[in-house]
N, C-alpha and C positions, 0 to 999 in steps of 0.2 A: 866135362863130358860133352855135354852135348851143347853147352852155351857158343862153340865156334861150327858145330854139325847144325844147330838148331837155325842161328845165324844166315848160315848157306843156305839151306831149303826156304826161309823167310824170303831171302833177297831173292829166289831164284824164282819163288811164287810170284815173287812183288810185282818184278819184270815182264812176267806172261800176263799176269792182271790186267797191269794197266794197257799194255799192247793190246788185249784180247776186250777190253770192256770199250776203248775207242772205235776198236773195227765193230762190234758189236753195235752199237752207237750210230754210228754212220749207218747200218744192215737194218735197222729200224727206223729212220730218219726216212729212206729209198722205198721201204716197203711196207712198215705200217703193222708189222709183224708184233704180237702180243708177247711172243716168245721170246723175239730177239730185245724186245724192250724189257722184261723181264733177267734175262740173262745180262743185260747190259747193267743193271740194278746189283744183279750177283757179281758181276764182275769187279764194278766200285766199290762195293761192300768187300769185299774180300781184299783188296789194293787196300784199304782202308783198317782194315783190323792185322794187316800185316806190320803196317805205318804201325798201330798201337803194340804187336808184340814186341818191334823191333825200339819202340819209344820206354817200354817196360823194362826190358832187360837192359836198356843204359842206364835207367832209374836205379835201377835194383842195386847197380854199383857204388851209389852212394856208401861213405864211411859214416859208422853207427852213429847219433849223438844220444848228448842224453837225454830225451825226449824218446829217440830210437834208441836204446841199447842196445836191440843184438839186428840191429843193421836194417836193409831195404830189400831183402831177399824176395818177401813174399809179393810186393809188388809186380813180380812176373805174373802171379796169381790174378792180382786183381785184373790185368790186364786182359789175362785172358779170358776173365769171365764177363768185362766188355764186349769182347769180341762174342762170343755169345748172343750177349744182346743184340748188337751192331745185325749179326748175321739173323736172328730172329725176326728183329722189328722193319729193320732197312732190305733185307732180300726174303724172306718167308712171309711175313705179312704181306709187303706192296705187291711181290707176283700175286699172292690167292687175287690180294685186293681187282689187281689188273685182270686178272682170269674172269672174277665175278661182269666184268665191265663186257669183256670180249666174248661173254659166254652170249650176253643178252644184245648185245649189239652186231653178232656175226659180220660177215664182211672178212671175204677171201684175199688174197694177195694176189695185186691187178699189177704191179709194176716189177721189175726188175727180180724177175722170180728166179733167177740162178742166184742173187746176190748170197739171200739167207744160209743156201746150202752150202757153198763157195765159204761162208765165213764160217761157219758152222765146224766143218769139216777142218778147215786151216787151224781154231780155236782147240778143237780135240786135240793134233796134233801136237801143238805149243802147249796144252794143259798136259798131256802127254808126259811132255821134258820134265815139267815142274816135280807132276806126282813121283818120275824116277827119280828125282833129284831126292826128294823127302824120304823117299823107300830106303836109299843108299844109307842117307844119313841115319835114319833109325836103324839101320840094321848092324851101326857100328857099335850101338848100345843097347839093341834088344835084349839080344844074348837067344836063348833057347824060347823066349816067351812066344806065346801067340800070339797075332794082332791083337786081339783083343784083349788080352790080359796086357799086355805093352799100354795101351790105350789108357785103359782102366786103372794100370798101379806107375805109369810112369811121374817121377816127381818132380823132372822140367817140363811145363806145359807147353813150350814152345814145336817142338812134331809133333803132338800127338794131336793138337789144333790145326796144323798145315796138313799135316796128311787125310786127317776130318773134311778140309774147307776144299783138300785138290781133288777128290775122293769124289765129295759131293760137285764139284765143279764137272767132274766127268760125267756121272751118272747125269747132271740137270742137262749137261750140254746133248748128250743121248736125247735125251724128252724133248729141247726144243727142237732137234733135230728131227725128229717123229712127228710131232706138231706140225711143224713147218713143213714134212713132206705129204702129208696125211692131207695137208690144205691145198697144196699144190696141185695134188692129182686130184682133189676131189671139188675142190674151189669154195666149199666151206669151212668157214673159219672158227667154228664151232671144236674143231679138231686144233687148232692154236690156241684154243681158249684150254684147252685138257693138257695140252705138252704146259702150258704156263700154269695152270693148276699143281700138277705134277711136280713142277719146281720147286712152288709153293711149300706143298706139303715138306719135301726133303729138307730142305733148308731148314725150316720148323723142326724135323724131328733131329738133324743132324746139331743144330742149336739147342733143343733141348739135351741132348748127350753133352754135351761142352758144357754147359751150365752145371748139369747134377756132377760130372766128374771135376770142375774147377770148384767149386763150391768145397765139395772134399778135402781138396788141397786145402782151400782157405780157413777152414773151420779149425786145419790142424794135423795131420798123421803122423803117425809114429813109423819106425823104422821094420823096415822088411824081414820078414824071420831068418832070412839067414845071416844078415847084419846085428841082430839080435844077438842071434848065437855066438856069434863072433866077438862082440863088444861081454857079453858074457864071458866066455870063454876068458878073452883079455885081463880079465878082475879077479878069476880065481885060479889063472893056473899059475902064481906065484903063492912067494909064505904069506903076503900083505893082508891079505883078505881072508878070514876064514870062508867068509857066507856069502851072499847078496841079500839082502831084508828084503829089497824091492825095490824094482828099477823103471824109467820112463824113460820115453825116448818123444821127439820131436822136431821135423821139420822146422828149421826158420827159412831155411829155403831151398831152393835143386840142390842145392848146393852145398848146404850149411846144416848136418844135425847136430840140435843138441841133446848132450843124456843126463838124467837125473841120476843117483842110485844114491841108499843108505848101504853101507854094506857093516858087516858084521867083522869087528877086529878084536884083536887080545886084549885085554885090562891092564896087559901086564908093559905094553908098549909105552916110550915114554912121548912126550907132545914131537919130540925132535923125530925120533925113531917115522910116529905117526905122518907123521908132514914129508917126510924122505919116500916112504911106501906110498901114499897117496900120488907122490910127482910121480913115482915109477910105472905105476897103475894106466893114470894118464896117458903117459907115453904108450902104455902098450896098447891101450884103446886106440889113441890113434893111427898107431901103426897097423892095427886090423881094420879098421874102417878109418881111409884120411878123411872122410868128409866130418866124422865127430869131432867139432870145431870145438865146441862149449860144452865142457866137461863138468857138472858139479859131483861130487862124493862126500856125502856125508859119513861120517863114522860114527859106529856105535858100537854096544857092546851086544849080542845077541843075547835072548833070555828062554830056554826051554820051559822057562813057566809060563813064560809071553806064551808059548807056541801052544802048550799045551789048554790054554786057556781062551787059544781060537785068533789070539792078536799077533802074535808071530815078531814082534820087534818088541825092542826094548824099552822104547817112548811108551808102550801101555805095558808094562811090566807090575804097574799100581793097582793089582787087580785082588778087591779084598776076598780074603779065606782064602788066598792060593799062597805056598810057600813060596819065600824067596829065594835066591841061590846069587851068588857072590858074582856084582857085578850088577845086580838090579839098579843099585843109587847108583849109580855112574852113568848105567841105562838113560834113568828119569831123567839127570842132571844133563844128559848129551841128545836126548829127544826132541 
C-alpha cells in the first residue's frame, strides 16, 4: 500500500526540509529573529525524523530470525514513535525554551528586515508541494475515511506522521510569519517572542498526537471490522468449519496480520480429511484479506454443554454436574 505512497511523501518532505531549514538558518543568522531560529529548529527536526521513518521502513524489511520469528514489521512503529520524541523535545521544547528567552529580553529586528518575510513566504510555498504530495499519497489509500479517522486507525505510520509534521510545518510557518510581521511594524520583539511561543505549543501538541497514536500501534491492534468480517466469513462459508470458538487478530506490521481462531469441526473428520480443510480455510482467508500472512487454526470439537455452562469451547467442557454429549473427550484431549 502505502510502503511506495509512504516512501514518496517522505522523500518529497525530506527535500523541502532541508532546503527550507538552511534558508531558514541563514534568515536568523541576518536578523536575530526568535522565530526564524525556532522554525530553523522545526525544520531539522522534521529533515531528521524523516531520515528515521525512511531508516525504519528498510529495517522493517529484514527476514524473520529466530530470535525474530514473525519478522521486523513493527519497527516502522518504533520509529515513528522516535520521531515523536525528536519533534517534542528537539522543536516543541527548544521554541517555548527560546520564546521564554526572547520574551524577557525583547529586541526588535534592526537589520535586514525583508529577509524573514522573503524566506518565510518562499518556505510556505515549498511546505506547500510537500503537504500536496502527502494529501495525494493518502488519498490513494484512505478510501472514504476522514482525516481524522485515517490519522487515528491508519496501520502504516509513515502519512499519517508526514502529513502531522507538513501540517504542522504550515500552521508554525503561519505563526512565525505573524511574529515576524507584528515585529516589523511594531519594533517590539515581544511579538516574536509569541509567533516562537506559538510554534512551541503546536509542535508539543502535534507530538503528543504522534506519541498516543504510535504507542497504539506498538502495544498491538487487531484487525479492522470489516476485515474481520471477512476473514470470518472465509472460515464458515465452506463444509470445513462448523463454528468459530473464537478468533484474534493482530498486526505484526502495515503489512503483515496475523489470525488466531479455534474453530469448531466434526468428530467424525479423519486427521487427513482435518489437515486438507484446514489448508483450504487458509487459502480462503487469504484470498479475502492478502495481508493475513500468519494463519493459526486450531480445531476442536464444539460442546453445547461448554456453551451452556457459560465457557462456549470444548477445552472447558470439564465442567462438574453438567452432562456431557459425544465429543466432550476429544474436546478436552484437543483443548
Amino acid at each position: 500500500m502505502s510502503a511506495n505512497g509512504g516512501t514518496k511523501a517522505i522523500v518529497a518532505a525530506l527535500l523541502a526540509n532541508v532546503g527550507i531549514a538552511v534558508t531558514k538558518f541563514i534568515a536568523f543568522l541576518l536578523t536575530g529573529s526568535s522565530s526564524m531560529l525556532a522554525e530553523s529548529i522545526h525544520s531539522v527536526a522534521d529533515s531528521g525524523n524523516q531520515g528515521l521513518l525512511l531508516l525504519g521502513g528498510k529495517r522493517a524489511k529484514r527476514e524473520a530470525t529466530p530470535q525474530h520469528p514473525f519478522g521486523y514489521g513493527r519497527e516502522r512503529y518504533i520509529y515513528a514513535f522516535i520521531v515523536s520524541i525528536v519533534l517534542f523535545s528537539v522543536g516543541g521544547l527548544f521554541a517555548l525554551y527560546e520564546a521564554y528567552h526572547k520574551w524577557h529580553e525583547g529586541g526588535g529586528i534592526e537589520e535586514y528586515k525583508a529577509v524573514p518575510v522573503v524566506v518565510l513566504v518562499v518556505a510556505i510555498i515549498m511546505e506547500s508541494f510537500s503537504f500536496r504530495t502527502a494529501i495525494k499519497e493518502s488519498n490513494h489509500v484512505r478510501g472514504n475515511q476522514s482525516w481524522v479517522k485515517f490519522v487515528r486507525r491508519a496501520k502504516a505510520p509513515e502519512l499519517p506522521v508526514v502529513l502531522l509534521e507538513d501540517l504542522g510545518a504550515l500552521v508554525g510557518l503561519v505563526f512565525a510569519l505573524f511574529g515576524v510581521s507584528m515585529t516589523l511594524i511594531t519594533g517590539d520583539g515581544v511579538w516574536d517572542a509569541l509567533g516562537t511561543a506559538m510554534i512551541g505549543v503546536l509542535l508539543v501538541a502535534i507530538a503528543i498526537i504522534l506519541a498516543i497514536e504510535t504507542k497504539s500501534l506498538l502495544l498491538g491492534e487487531g484487525a479492522e471490522t470489516h476485515d474481520i468480517a471477512a476473514i470470518e466469513k472465509a472460515i464458515t462459508e465452506g463444509p470445513e468449519v462448523e463454528r468459530i470458538i473464537h478468533m484474534k487478530t493482530l498486526y505484526l506490521g502495515p503489512e503483515e496480520l496475523m489470525v488466531a481462531a479455534k474453530i469448531g469441526v466434526s468428530a467424525r473428520h479423519s486427521a487427513e480429511e482435518l489437515a486438507r480443510g484446514i489448508n483450504t480455510v487458509e487459502a480462503r482467508i487469504r484470498a479475502a484479506v492478502p495481508i493475513a500472512r500468519v494463519i493459526y487454526l486450531e480445531p476442536d470439537v464444539y460442546s453445547a454443554a461448554a456453551e451452556r455452562a457459560g465457557t462456549g469451547a470444548a477445552s472447558h467442557t470439564a465442567v462438574p454436574g453438567s452432562e456431557t454429549e459425544p465429543g466432550d473427550v476429544a474436546g478436552r484431549a484437543g483443548g
